[in-house]
Every structure is written in C-alpha cells, then in structure tokens.
C-alpha positions as CSV (number, residue, x, y, z in Angstrom):
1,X,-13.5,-13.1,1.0
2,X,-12.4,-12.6,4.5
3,X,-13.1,-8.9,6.0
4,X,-9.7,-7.7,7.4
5,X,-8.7,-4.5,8.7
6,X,-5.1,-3.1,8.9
7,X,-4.4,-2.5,12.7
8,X,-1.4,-0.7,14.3
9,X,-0.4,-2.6,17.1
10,X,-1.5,-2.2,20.8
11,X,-0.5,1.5,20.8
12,X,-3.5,2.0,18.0
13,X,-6.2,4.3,19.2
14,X,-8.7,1.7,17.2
15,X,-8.7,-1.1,19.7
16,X,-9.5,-5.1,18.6
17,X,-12.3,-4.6,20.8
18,X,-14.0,-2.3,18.8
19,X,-13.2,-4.1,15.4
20,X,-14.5,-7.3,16.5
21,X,-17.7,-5.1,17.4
22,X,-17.9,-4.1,13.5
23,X,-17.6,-7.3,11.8
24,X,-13.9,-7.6,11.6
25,X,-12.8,-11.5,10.7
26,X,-9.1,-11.2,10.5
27,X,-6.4,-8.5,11.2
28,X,-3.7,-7.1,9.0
29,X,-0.5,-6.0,10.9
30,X,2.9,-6.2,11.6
31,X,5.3,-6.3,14.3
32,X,5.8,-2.1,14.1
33,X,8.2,-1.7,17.0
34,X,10.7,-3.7,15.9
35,X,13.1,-1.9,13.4
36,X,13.6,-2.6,9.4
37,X,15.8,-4.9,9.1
38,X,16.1,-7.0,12.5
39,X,14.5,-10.1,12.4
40,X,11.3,-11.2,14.1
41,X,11.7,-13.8,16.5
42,X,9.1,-16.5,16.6
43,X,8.4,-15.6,20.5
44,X,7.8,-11.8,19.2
45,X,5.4,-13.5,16.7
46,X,3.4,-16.0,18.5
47,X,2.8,-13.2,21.5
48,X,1.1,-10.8,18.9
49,X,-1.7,-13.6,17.1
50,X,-2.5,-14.8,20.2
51,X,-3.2,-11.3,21.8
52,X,-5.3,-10.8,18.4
53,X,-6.8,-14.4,19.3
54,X,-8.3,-13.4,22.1
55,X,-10.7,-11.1,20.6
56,X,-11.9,-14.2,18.0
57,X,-10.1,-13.2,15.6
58,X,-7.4,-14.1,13.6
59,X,-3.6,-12.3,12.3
60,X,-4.7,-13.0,8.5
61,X,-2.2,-10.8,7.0
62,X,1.4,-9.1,7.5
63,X,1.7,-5.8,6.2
64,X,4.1,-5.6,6.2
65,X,7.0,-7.1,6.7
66,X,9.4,-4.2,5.3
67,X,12.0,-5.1,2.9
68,X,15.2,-2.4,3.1
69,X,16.4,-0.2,1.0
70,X,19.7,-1.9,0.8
71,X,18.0,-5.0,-0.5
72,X,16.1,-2.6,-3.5
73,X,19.8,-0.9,-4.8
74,X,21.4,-4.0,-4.1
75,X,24.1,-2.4,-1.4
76,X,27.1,-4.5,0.2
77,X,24.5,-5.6,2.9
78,X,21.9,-7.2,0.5
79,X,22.7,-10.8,1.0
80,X,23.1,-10.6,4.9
81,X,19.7,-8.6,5.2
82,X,18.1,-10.9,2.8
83,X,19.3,-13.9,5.2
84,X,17.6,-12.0,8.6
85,X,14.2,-11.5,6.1
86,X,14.4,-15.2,5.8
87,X,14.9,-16.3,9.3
88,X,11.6,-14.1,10.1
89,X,9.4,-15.4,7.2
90,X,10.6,-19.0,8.6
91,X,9.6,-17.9,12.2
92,X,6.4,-16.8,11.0
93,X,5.5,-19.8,8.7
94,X,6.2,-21.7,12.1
95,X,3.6,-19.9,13.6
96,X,1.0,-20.3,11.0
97,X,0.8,-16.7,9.8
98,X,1.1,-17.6,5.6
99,X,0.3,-14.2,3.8
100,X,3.0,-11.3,3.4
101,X,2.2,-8.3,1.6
102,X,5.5,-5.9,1.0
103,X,6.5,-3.4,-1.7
104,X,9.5,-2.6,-3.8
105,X,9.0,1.3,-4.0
106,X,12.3,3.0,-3.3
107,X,12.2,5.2,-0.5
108,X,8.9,6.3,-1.0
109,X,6.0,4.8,-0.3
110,X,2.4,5.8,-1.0
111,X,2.3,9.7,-1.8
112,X,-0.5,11.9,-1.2
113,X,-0.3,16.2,-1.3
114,X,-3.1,16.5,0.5
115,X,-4.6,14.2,3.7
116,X,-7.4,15.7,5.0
117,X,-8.8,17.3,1.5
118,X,-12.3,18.9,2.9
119,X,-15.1,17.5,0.3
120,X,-18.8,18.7,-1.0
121,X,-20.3,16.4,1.8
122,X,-17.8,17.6,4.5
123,X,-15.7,14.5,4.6
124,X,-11.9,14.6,4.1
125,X,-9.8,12.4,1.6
126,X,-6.6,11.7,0.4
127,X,-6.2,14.1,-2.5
128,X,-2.5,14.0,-5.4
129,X,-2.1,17.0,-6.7
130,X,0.5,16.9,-9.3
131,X,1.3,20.4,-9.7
132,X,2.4,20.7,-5.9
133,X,4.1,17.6,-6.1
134,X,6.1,18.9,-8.8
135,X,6.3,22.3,-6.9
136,X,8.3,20.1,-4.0
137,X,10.4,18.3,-6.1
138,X,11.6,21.7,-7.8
139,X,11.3,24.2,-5.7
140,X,11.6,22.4,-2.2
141,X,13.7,19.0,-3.1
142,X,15.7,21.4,-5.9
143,X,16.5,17.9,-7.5
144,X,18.6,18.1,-10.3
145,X,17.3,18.7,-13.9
146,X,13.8,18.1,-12.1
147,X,11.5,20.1,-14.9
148,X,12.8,17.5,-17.7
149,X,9.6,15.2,-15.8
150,X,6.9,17.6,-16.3
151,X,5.2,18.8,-19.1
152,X,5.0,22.4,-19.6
153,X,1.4,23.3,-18.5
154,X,2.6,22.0,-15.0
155,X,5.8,23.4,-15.1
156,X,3.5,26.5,-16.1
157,X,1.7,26.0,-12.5
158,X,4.6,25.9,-10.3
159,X,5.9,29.1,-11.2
160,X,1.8,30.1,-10.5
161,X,2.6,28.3,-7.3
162,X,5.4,31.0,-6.3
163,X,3.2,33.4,-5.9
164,X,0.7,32.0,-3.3
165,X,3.2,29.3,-1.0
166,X,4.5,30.6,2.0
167,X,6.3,29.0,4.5
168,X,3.7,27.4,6.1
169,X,2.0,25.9,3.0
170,X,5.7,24.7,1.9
171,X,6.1,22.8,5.4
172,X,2.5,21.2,5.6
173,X,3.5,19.9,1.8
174,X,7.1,18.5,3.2
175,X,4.9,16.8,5.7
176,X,1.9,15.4,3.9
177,X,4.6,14.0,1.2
178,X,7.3,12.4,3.1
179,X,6.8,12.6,6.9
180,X,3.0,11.7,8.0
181,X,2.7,9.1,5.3
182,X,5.9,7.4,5.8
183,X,7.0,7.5,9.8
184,X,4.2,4.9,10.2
185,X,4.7,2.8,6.8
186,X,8.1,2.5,6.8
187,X,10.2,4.1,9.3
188,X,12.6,6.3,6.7
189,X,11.5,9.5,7.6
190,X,10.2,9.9,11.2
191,X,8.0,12.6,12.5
192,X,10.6,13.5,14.8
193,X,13.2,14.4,11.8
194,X,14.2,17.8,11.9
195,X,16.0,17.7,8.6
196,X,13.1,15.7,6.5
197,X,14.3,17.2,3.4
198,X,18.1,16.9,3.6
199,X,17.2,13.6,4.7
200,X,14.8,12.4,1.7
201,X,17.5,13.6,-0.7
202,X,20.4,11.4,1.3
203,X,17.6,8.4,0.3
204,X,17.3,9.6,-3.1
205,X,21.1,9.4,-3.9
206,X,21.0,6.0,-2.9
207,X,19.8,5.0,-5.9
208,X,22.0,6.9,-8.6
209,X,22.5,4.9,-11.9
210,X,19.4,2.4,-10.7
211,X,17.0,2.3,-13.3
212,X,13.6,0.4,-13.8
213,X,16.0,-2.9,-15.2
214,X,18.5,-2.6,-12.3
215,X,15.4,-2.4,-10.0
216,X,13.7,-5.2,-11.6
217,X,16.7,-7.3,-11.2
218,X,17.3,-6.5,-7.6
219,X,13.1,-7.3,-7.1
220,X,13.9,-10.6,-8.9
221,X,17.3,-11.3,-7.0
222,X,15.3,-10.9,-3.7
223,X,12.6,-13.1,-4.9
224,X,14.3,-15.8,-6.0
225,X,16.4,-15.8,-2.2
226,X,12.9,-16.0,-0.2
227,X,11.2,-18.9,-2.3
228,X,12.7,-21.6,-0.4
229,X,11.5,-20.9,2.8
230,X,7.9,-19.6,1.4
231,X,8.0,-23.0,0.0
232,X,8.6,-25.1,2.9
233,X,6.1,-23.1,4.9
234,X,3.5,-22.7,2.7
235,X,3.8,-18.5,2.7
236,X,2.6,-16.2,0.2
237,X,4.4,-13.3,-0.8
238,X,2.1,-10.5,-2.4
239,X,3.9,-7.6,-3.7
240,X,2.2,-4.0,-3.7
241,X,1.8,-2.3,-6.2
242,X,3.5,1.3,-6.9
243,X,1.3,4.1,-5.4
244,X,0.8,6.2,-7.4
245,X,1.8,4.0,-10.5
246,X,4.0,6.2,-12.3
247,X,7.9,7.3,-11.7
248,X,8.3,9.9,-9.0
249,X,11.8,12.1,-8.1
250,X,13.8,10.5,-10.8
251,X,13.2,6.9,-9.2
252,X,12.1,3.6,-10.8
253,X,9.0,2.3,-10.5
254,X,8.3,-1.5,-11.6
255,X,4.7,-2.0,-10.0
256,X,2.5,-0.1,-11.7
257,X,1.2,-1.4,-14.9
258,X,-0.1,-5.3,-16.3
259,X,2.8,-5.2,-18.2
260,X,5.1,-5.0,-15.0
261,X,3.1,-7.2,-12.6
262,X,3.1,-10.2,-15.7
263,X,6.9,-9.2,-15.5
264,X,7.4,-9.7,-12.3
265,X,4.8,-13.2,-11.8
266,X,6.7,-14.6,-15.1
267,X,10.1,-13.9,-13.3
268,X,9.4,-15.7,-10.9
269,X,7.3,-18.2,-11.5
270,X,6.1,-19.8,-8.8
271,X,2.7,-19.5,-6.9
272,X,4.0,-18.2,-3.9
273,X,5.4,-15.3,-5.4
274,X,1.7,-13.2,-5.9
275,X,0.1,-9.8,-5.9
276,X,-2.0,-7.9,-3.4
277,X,-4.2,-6.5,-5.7
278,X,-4.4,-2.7,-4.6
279,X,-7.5,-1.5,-6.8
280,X,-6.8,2.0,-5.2
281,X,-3.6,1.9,-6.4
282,X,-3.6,0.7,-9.6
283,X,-6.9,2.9,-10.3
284,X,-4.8,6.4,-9.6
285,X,-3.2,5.1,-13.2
286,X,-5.1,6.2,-16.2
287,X,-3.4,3.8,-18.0
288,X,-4.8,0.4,-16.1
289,X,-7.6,-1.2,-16.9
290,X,-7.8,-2.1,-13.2
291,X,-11.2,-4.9,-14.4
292,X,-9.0,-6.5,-16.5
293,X,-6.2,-6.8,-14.7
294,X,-8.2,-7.8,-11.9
295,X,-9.5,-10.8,-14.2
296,X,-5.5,-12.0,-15.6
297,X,-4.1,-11.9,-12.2
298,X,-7.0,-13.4,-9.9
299,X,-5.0,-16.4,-9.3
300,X,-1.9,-15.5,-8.0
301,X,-3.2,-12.8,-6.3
302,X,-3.6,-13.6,-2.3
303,X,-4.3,-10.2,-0.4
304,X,-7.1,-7.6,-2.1
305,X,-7.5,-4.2,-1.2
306,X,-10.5,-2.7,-2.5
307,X,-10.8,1.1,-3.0
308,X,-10.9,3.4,-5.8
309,X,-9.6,6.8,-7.0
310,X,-11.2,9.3,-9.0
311,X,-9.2,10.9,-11.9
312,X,-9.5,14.4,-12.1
313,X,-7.5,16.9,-15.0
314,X,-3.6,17.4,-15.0
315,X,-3.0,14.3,-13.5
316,X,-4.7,14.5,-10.5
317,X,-6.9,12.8,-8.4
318,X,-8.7,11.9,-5.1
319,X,-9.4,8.8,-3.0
320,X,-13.7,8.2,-3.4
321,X,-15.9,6.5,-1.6
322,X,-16.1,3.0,-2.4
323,X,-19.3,3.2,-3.8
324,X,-18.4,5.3,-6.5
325,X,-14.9,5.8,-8.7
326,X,-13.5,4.9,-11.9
327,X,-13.6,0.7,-10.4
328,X,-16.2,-0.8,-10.5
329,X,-15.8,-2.8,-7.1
330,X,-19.0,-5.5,-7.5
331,X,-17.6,-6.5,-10.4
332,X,-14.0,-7.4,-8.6
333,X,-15.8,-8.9,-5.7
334,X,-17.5,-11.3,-8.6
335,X,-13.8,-11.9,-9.8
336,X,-12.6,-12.4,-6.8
337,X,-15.4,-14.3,-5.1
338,X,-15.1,-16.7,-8.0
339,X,-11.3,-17.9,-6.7
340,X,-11.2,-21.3,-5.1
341,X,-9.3,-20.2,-2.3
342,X,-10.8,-16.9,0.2
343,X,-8.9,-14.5,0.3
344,X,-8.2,-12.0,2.8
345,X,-9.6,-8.8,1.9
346,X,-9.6,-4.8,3.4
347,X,-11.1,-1.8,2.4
348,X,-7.6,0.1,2.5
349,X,-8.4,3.7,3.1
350,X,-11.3,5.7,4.2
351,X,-12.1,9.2,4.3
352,X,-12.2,11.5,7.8
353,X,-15.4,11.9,9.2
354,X,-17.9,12.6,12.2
355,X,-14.9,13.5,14.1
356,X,-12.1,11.5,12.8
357,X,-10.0,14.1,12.4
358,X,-9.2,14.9,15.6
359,X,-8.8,11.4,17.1
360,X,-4.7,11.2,15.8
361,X,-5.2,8.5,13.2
362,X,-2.7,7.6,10.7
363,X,-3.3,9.2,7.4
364,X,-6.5,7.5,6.0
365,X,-6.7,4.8,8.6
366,X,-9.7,6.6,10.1
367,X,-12.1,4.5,12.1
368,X,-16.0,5.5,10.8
369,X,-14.7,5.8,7.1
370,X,-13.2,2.4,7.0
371,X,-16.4,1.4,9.1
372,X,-18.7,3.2,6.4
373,X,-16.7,1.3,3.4
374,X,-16.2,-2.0,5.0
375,X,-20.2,-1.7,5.6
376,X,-20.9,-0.7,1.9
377,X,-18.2,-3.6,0.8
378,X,-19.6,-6.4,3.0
379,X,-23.3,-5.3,1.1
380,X,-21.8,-5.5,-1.8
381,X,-20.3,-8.6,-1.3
382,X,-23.3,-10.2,0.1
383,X,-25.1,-9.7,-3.1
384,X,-22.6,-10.8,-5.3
385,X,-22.6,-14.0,-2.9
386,X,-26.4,-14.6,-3.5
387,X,-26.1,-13.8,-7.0
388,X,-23.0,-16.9,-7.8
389,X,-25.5,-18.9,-5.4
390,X,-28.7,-18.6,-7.3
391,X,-26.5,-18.9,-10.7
392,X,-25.1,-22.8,-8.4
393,X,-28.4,-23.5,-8.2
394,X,-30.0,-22.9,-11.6
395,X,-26.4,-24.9,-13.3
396,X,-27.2,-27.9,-10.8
C-alpha cells in the first residue's frame, strides 16, 4: 500500500517538508478554500499537485471533494449541483488525480464528545461518549421527541448530567460536537458561528420526512449521475463510511453496516463506484465484523484508512493506538496487501502528544501521533510484506 497522509492545504501548520522527511509517499487533500458546491477548475487543480510535486511526492487522494446537502435531500438544486460536481471530477480526471473519497452523512460528519481525552499514558484521544451526546441532543439541541432514541439507563444519565454541566461544560460539548470537527471537514458550521446551535437545527430540518430509503435513493440518484465521467477518466469514487455507524439526531444513516455498503456496491454496480475502507469507523460499531468485511469488500475498495476504536460500556468508546483495539490491523494489511492493485493508504487519526496540543491542529490530525502510527503501520506492513514474499517463494 502507498503511505499517505491527509494534508490541509498550504495554510497547514504540518508542512510537505516535514512529511516528506517522515516517509510520506502520497498526499490526501483537497482544494479547501474553495466553497461546497463551486466547481474546481482544472487550473485550481493542476497548481495544487504540482506544488505537492515538488516535494517528490504525489496528490494520491481527494478527500474530499464535498458533496452538498442539497444533493443528500434531493432539494430543487440537486441536478444543477450534481452537474458543477461533474465538471470538477472531469477537471480532475484531466489532471490525473483518479481517487475520490466523499461521504453521504447528513449534516454531520464524524462526531466525537471529547477531542483531547487525557489517557493513562498522558496522550490525548478522540473519546464518544453517548451519554453526553444524548445530553446535547436533549437538553441542548431540545429536538423533538429526542428520548424515544435512548434506552433508559442513558436517559437515566442525562438527568445525572443536570446536576454537574454548567455553562461552560455545555459550550465545550456544542463545540467538540458540531463546531471544531466540522468547520474544517465540511464547512456547515464554522468556528466563527455565533449561533452553532440554531444553526445545526436549521440543517436538521432539512431533512424532515427523509428516511434511510429516501437517503439511499438520493445516494444512488447521485451515483448513477457521476459514473459517466468517472468512466471516461478512469476515477474512483470511494464513499466513507458513517462515523460513528449508527443513526444520530433523528437522521439516516446508510454507511455503517455490510449490509449497507453490499447495498450501496450492488446499486451501483460498477467498479468505479467503491469504498474507503475506514477501519476506525466501522470498528466504533459493535455490530461489524470489521475482518470480514474487510475480506468481502477488498476489491472495490480503493482508499484504506487504518485505525481502530476501543469499545467501552454504554456505548462508548475511544480512538487507540493502532497497535492495539478491537481490529486487528496486520491482518487487514495481509488483506489488503493481497489486492492486485496498491492502494493508497493513511493512518487516519492519531492521538495528541509531546506537545501536540498546543500547536492548533485539527482535531486528531496531530503531527507525532500520526508519525508514531504511520511508523508502527509501515512495521507492520513491512512484515506482512516479507511474510506474502517468503510464502512466493516456498509456492514457486
């Protein structure tokens, strides 16, 4: 697999200079500044690989190129948005740049309650807990008929919640949930938003009366608009999956499960519609066999992201190191390794530490915990490499 790294753009404090110093082969990005929905002219395009080509490296992967909300609940604007997403996958097929990871999560992207949860070993990681998640959507978000989501015993720990959240708590929760983790990913909810809240539940309404069907058929609709041109240049999509996997504020969620991604391949059945097989992800699911899955969907999958959560009690659960975890992360380098093609591959998230925290990352894009799991990866993968070669050599 090819080591990647998800890279911000020139205005990321982690330069190319100092990736190409760790063993960085290709760079996952995007064109940030340019706003959802405008389309990406091949000029735009051409000026950011060859900026990463000069530090011998390559732009391996988009991520991502963000598909609008209109286009998920299927608003008057679908088509013509759907048209300008075309024209910039055809710009950057022109330039050579093949591999497109996006998501279909309505108006939320990945959530975490916690982004800097301190550790045993003094690191901090990306912690869900699902107790104060259902403590904002209740007592913060006040969404209608909210507690019919939760079972009791959490329900139970809200109202134990009361008691200790004050003002200050309640805002570093609004802005772990949906202002640090999505200004960056996908330019809803900004940092500068003064109304976050008011503004999340403008999103939410949105998507009244969609449901996981009406979403799937809106994923399916967009799908089947974009093959053409992935086609004729050669692009693969790779859909993310849901993060966490699971229905969250009364929205669908058709990402998250083997039975949805073989949904969602079957659809659309054509090799350029694929997966970016988030182990992270999909491992914050106690329901996914996340070896399994990585085993059925291996070959349509062109973008891996290899991470793993631990699952803790009442449905919580942390980002670990990628040496430990409920994945076991050789054994989907072996599947993975084993594909014909190489795919691009990242370590995803890292945890904070020897000073990451102060240094203004984005939220588990920090520079020595990526560079401590892309070193523990690369070992990993170096040994499952040696192992398929001896195996060649024994078979021949």
């Amino acid at each position: 697999m090819e080591k990647t790294w998800r890279w911000f753009g020139r205005k990321d404090k982690i330069t190319l200079e100092m990736l190409r110093q760790i063993g960085v082969e290709g760079i996952v990005t995007a064109l940030h500044e340019i706003p959802n929905g405008e389309i990406w002219t091949e000029e735009a395009i051409a000026d950011l690989r060859d900026y990463i080509a000069s530090y011998g490296m390559r732009w391996s992967v988009v991520e991502s190129l963000p598909v609008c909300e209109a286009i998920k609940y299927a608003g008057p604007e679908r088509d013509e948005l759907i048209q300008k997403y075309v024209v910039s996958l055809e710009n950057l097929g022109k330039c050579g740049i093949k591999t497109v990871c996006y998501n279909f999560m309505p108006v939320l992207d990945w959530a975490r309650t916690d982004l800097g949860h301190l550790m045993p070993d003094g690191t901090r990681a990306l912690y869900f807990d699902y107790a104060r998640f259902a403590y904002f959507d209740i007592r913060i978000l006040c969404r209608k008929d909210a507690e019919k989501d939760y079972p009791e015993h959490i329900l139970q720990k809200v109202k134990d919640l009361d008691k200790t959240m004050d003002d200050a708590a309640r805002h570093a929760l609004v802005d772990s949930l949906i202002v640090k983790t999505q200004g960056f990913v996908n330019g809803n909810i900004s940092e500068d938003d003064t109304a976050p809240v008011a503004h999340f539940k403008q999103l939410l309404a949105l998507y009244d009366g969609i449901d996981k069907d009406a979403l799937r058929a809106n994923l399916i609709y967009f799908l089947k608009a974009i093959m053409p041109v992935c086609n004729k240049y050669g692009i693969n999509m790779c859909i993310h999956p849901d993060d966490p996997p699971m229905p969250v504020f009364g929205l669908p969620r058709i990402a998250g499960s083997a039975e949805d991604i073989r949904f969602i391949l079957n659809s659309v059945d054509d090799f350029h519609n694929g997966l970016t097989f988030c182990a992270g992800s999909l491992s914050a699911g106690a329901h996914n066999n996340v070896e399994e899955m990585a085993r059925e969907f291996a070959s349509r999958t062109h973008f891996v992201h290899l991470r793993t959560c631990k699952l803790l009690e009442d449905g919580n659960f942390v980002e670990a190191p990628h040496c430990h975890g409920r994945v076991n992360l050789v054994e989907l380098i072996r599947i993975f390794e084993s594909e014909p093609r190489q795919l691009p591959m990242r370590v995803d998230h890292g945890r904070d530490m020897l000073g990451d925290e102060t240094k203004g990352y984005n939220p588990g894009y920090s520079f020595h915990g990526r560079m401590l799991a892309l070193g523990q990866v690369e070992g990993m993968m170096c040994a499952v490499q040696d192992e398929m070669s001896k195996n060649n050599t024994k078979t021949i």
